[in-house]
C-alpha positions in Angstrom: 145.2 53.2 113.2 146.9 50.4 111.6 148.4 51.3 108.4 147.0 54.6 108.3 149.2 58.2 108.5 148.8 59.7 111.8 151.0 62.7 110.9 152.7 63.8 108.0 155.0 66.6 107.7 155.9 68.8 104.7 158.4 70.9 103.8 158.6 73.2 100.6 161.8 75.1 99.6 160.2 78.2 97.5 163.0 80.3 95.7 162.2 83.6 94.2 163.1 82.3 90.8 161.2 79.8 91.0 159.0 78.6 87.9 155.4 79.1 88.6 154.3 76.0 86.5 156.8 73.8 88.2 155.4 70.7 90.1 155.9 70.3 93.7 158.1 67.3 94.1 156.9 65.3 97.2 157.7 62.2 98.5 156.2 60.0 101.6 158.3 58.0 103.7 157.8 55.5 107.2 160.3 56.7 108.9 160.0 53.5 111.1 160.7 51.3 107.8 161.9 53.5 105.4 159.0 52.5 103.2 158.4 54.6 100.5 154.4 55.4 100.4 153.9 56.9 97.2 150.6 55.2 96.7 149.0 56.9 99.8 149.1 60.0 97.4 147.3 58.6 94.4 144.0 58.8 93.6 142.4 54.9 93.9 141.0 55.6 90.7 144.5 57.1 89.0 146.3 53.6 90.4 147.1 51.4 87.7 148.1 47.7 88.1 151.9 46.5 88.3 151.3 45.5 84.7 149.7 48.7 83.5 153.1 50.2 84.8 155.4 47.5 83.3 153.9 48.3 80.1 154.0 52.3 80.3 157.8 51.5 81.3 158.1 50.0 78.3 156.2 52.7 76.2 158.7 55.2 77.9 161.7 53.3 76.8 160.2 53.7 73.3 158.7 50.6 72.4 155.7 50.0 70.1 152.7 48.0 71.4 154.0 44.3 68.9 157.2 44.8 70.7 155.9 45.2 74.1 153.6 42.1 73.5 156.7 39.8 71.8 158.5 41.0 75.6 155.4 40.0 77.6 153.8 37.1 75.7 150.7 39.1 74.9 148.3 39.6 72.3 148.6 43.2 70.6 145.2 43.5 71.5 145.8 43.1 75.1 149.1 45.3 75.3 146.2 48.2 73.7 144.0 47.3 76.2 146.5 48.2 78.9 147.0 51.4 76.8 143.7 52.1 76.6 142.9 51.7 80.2 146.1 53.9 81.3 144.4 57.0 79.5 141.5 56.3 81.0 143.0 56.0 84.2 144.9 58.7 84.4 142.5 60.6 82.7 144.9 61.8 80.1 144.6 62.1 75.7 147.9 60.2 74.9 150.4 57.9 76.2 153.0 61.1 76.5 150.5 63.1 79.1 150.1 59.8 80.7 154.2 59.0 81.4 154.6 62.8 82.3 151.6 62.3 84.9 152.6 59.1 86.3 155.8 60.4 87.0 154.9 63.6 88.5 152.7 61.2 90.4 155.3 58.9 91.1 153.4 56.1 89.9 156.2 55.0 87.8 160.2 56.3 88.5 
């Protein structure tokens, strides 16, 4: 059982006001380590790679794509590339479905 959950516990606070389109905030945590395991509840084909989420980061912060490349050293053409393949990932139609997913994911914070 190495590295695997044996047990998780949830708890949901639901409020008669609440918002019925409202995401479910959750969060994994080792208690042991105090890890966060945010991964464990992602998809394997919805993870993206630590520079798909530097870049996204960047698109949130309201760069373009020549600005995120002059940051990185990249080529344009790569910094679209990791655009590209973010969508596709995360199975979204533009970059503003995919920052809203990742972080109801908690892909990216």
């Amino acid at each position: 059982m190495k590295g695997k959950a044996w047990i998780i516990m949830g708890v949901m606070d639901i409020s008669p006001d609440q918002i019925p389109s409202a995401k479910i905030k959750r969060t994994v945590i080792n208690r042991k380590t105090g890890e966060i395991l945010t991964s464990a509840l992602i998809p394997t084909d919805k993870r993206l790679t630590i520079r798909e989420k530097e870049i996204l980061l960047l698109i949130r912060q309201g760069l373009l794509s020549k600005e995120i490349a002059d940051r990185l050293n990249l080529s344009i053409y790569t910094v679209n590339n990791h655009r590209k393949n973010i969508l596709a990932k995360l199975d979204v139609d533009n970059i503003i479905e995919a920052i809203n997913l990742a972080q109801d994911c908690g892909i990216i914070r």
